[in-house]
LOSEFI-32725 format. One line per field, with one value per residue: y negated, z, x of N, C-alpha, C in turn; residue number from 1. Coordinates in pm, whole numbers, plus 50000, padded with zeros to 5 digits. Layout:
LOSEFI-32725
n.Y (Y,...)
n.Z (Z,...)
n.X (X,...)
ca.Y (Y,...)
ca.Z (Z,...)
ca.X (X,...)
c.Y (Y,...)
c.Z (Z,...)
c.X (X,...)
seq (NUM,...)
END
This chain:
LOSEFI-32725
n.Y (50118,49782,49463,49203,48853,48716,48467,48365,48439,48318,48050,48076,48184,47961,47765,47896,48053,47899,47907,47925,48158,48276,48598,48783,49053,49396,49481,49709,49771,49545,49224,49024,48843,48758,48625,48633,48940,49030,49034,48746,48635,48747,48878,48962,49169,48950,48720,48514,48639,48526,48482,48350,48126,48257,48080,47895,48019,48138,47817,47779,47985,47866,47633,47593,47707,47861,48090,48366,48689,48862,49120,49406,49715,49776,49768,49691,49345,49127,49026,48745,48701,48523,48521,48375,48260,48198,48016,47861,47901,47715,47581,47645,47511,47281,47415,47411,47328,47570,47753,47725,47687,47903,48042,47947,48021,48307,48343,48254,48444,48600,48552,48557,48317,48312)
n.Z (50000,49908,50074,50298,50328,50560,50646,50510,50702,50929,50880,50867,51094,51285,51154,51225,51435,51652,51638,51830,51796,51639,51542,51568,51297,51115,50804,50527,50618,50665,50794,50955,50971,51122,51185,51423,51436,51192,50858,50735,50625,50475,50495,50162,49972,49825,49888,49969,50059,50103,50193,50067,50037,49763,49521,49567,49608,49309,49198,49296,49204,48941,48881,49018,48968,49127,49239,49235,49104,49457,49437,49584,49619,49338,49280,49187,49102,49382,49476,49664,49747,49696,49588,49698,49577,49673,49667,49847,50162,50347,50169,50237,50387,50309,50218,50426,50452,50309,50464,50671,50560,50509,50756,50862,50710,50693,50972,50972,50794,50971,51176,51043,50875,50542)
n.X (50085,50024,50191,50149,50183,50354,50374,50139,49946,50051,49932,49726,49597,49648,49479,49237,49192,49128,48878,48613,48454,48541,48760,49046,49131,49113,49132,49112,49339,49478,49564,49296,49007,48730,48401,48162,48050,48056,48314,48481,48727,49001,49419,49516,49755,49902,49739,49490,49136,48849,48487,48192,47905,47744,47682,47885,48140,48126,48156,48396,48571,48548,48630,48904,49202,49345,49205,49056,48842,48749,48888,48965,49175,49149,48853,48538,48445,48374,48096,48025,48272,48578,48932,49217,49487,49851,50187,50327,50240,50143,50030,49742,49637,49531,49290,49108,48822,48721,48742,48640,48374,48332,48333,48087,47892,47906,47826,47594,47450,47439,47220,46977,46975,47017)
ca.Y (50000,49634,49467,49062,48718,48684,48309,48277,48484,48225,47934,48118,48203,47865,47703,47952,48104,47818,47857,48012,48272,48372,48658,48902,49201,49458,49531,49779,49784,49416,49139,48965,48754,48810,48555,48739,49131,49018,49014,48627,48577,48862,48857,49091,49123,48816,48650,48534,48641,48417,48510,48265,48163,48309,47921,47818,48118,48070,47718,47757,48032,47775,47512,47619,47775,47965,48152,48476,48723,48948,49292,49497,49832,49787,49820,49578,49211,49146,48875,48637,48696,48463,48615,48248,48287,48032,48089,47853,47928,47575,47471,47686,47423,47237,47476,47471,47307,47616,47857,47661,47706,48089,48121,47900,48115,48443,48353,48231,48581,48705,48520,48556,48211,48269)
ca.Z (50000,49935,50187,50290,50340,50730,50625,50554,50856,51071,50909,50921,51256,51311,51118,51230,51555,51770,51656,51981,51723,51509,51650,51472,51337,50986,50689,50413,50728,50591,50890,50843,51054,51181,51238,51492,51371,50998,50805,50686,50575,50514,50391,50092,49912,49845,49834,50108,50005,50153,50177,50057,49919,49602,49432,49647,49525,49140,49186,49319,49051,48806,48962,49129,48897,49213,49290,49138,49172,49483,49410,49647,49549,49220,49298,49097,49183,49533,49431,49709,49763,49627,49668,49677,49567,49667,49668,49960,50294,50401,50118,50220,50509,50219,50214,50569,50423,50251,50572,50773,50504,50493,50888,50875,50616,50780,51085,50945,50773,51139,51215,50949,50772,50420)
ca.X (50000,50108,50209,50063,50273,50328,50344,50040,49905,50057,49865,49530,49543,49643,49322,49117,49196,49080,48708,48501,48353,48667,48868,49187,49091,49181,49058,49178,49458,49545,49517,49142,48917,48567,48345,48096,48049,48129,48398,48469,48853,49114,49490,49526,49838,50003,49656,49367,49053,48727,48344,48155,47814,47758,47707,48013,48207,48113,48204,48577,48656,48546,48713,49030,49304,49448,49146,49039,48757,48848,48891,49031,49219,49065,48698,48466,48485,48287,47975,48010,48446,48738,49077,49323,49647,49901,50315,50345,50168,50099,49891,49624,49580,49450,49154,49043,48694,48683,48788,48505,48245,48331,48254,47947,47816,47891,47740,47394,47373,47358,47108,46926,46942,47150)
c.Y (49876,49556,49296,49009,48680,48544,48277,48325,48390,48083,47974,48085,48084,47766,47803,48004,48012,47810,47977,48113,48373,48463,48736,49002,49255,49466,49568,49811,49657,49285,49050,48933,48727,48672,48641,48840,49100,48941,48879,48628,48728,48809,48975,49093,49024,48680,48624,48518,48578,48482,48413,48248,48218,48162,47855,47893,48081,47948,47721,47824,47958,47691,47486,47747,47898,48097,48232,48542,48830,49106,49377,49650,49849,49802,49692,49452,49199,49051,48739,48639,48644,48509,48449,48272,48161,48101,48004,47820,47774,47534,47526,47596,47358,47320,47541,47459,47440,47737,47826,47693,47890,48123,48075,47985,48247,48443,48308,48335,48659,48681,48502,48435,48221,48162)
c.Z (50000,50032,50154,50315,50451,50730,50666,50661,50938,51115,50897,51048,51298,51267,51189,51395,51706,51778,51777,51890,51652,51614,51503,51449,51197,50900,50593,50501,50688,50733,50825,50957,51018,51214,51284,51470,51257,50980,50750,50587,50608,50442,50255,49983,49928,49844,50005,50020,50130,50104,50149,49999,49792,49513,49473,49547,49390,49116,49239,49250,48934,48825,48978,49040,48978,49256,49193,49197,49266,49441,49443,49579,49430,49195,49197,49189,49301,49463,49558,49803,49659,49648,49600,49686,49541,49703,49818,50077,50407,50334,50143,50348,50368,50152,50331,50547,50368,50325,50664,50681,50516,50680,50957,50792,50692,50889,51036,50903,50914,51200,51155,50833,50635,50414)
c.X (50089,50081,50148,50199,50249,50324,50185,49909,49911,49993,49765,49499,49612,49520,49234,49089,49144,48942,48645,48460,48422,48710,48948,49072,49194,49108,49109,49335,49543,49480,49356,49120,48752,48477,48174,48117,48147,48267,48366,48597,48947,49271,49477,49663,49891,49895,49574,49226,48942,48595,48306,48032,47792,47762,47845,48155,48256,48150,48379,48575,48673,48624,48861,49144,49413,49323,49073,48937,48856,48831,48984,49050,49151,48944,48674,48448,48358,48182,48036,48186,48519,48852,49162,49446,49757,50053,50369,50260,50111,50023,49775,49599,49503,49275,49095,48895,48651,48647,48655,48366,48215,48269,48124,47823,47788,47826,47598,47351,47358,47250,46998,46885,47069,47166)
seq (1,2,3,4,5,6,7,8,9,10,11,12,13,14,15,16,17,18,19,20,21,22,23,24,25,26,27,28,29,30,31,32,33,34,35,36,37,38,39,40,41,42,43,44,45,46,47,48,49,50,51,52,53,54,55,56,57,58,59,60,61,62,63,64,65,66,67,68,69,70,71,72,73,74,75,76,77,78,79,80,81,82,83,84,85,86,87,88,89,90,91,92,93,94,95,96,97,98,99,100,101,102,103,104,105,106,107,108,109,110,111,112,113,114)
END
């Protein structure tokens, strides 16, 4: 299995780790972050893939020249997952609006408001 960028591990869990709701966890055995039960934000490869509305989504692929559909171990692309691929680990501070929309989202599907 390929392995992630401890970089940008350290500025996730620096944007992210201070929210009351976020906590660590894994996924695919790849570091990732939970907002409540659900999966919100994982690393994968050399990439961080993001949950996101489905219109939100479709709008950064269109948008955003770094961001691809995600598709883990080759499965078919997720509907409402971006996988962001960036070479240095600080500019994804530049997409904390995007890290915050991903765990506002995830938590309204718990409560049942998409």
């Amino acid at each position: 299995m390929a392995g992630y960028n401890p970089q940008h591990k350290a500025v996730l869990d620096d944007l992210l780790l201070g929210h009351p709701l976020v906590r660590s966890g894994r996924m695919f055995g790849f570091p990732a972050y939970y907002a409540g039960r659900k999966l919100c934000i994982c690393l994968y490869e050399q990439g961080v893939a993001v949950r996101l509305p489905e219109q939100s989504a479709a709008d950064l692929l269109r948008a955003d020249r770094n961001a691809v559909p995600f598709q883990p171990m080759g499965r078919p692309k997720m509907r409402e997952w971006v996988q962001i691929n960036l070479s240095h680990s600080e500019e994804y501070r530049r997409y904390k609006a995007v890290f915050e929309e991903s765990v506002r989202h995830v938590l309204a599907q718990q409560r049942g408001n998409p």
